[in-house]
C-alpha positions in Angstrom: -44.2 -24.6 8.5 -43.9 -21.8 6.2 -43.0 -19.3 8.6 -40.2 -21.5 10.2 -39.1 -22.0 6.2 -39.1 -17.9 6.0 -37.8 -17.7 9.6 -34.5 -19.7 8.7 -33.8 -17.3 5.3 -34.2 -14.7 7.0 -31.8 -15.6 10.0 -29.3 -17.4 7.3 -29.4 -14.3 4.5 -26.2 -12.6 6.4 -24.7 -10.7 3.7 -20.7 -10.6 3.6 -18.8 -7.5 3.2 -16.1 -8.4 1.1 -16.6 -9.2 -2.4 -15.9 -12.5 -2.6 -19.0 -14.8 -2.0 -17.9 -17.4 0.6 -19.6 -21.1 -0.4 -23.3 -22.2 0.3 -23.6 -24.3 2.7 -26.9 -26.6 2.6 -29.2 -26.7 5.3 -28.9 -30.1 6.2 -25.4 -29.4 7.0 -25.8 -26.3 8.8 -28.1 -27.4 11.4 -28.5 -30.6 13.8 -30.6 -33.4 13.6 -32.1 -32.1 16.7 -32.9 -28.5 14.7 -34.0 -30.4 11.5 -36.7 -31.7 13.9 -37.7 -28.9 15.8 -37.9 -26.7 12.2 -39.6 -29.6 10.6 -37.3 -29.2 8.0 -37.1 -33.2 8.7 -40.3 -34.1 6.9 -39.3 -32.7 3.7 -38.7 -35.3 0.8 -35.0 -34.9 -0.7 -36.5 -33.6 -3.5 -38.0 -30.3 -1.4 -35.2 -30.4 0.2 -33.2 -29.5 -2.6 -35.4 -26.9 -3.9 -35.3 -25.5 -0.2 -31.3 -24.8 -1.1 -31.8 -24.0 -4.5 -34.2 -21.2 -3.6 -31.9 -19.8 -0.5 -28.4 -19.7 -2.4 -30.1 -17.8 -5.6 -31.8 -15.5 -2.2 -28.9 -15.3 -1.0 -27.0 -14.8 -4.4 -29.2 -11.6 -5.3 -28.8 -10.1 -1.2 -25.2 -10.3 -2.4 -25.4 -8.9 -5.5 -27.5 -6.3 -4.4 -25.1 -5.1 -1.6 -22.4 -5.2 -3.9 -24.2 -2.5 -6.0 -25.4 -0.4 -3.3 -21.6 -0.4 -1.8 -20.3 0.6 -5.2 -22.8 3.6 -4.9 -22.5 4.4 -2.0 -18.7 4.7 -2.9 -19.2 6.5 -5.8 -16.6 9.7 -6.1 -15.1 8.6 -2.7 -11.0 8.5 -2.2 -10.2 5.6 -0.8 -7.9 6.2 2.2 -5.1 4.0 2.6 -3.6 3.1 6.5 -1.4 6.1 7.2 2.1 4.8 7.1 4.4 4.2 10.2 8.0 4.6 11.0 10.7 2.4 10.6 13.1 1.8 13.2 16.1 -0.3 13.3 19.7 0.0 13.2 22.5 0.2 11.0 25.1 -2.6 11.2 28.6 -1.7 11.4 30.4 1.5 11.4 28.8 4.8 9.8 30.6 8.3 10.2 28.1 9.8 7.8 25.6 9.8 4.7 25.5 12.0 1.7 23.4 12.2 -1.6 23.1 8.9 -3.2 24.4 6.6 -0.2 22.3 3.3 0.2 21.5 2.6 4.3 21.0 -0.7 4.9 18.7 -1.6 8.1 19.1 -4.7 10.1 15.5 -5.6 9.1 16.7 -6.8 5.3 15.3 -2.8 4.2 17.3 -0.2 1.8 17.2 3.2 1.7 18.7 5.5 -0.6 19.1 9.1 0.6 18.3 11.4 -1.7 18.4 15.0 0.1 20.5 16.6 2.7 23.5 14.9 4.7 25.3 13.7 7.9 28.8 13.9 8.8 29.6 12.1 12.4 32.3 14.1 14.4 32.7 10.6 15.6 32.4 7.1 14.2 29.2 5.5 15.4 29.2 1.6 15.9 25.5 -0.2 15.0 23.8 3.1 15.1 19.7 3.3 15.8 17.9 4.9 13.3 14.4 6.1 12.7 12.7 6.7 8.8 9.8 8.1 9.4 6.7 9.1 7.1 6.6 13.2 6.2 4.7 15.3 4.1 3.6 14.2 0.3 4.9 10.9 0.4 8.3 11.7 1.7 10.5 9.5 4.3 13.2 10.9 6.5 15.9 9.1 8.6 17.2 10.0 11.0 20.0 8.7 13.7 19.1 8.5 17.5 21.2 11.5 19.2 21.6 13.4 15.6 19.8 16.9 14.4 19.7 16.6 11.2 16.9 14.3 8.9 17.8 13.0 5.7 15.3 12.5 3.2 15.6 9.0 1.8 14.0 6.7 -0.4 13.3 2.8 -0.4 15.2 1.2 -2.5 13.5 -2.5 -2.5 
């Protein structure tokens, strides 16, 4: 009986990887009628019973603690690297013959974007133009329109 008790910790002391402790569930409500028997968890009085889950959350409180510390250690000194960013495309709605220093680009996605280096003058009007803002080097974003040279580097505004 004792090893089927230390057979079920061990099997229900999964440790979580996020911080957040997720709620204990008793064993009575983890496993069947059916399992209650065949563990012979069934014959304990309600009184065992309860010491049964008393004992395995405060187990399964220290695994959980004790993971915590170890992943704090283990990240000790680490940078934590962020999702490397990805373009934006969309379009612009309406007519744009060009952007300068300071204009505001609205996309069609609800997104601003203030350019705040270089410019674009259109020989000819575009209609609903497609543009791309991509990710550069130390945190800067360019745009820039499908068919044109030059990238601006912009900003986001919101």
């Amino acid at each position: 009986m004792r090893a089927l008790v230390l057979a079920f910790i061990a099997c229900t002391m999964a440790v979580p990887t996020a911080h957040a402790e997720p709620p204990y569930v008793p064993v009575e409500q983890r496993l069947s009628a059916e399992e209650m028997r065949a563990t012979g968890l069934d014959t304990l009085t309600p009184d065992q019973l309860q010491l049964l889950n008393r004992l395995l959350r405060e187990e399964r409180k220290q695994a959980v603690t004790a993971a915590v510390v170890q992943s704090q250690r283990d990240e000790a000194g680490l940078r934590h690297r962020r999702a490397a960013p990805e373009a934006v495309s969309g379009a612009v709605r309406g007519t744009v013959r060009g952007w300068s220093r300071g204009d505001v680009v609205l996309l069609d996605n609800g997104q601003r974007w203030r350019v705040t280096d270089g410019s674009l003058v259109l020989r000819k009007a575009a209609v609903d133009p497609k543009v791309t803002i991509a990710p550069g080097m130390l945190g800067a974003w360019y745009l820039q329109m499908e068919g044109q040279t030059p990238k601006l580097k912009v900003q986001r505004v919101d």
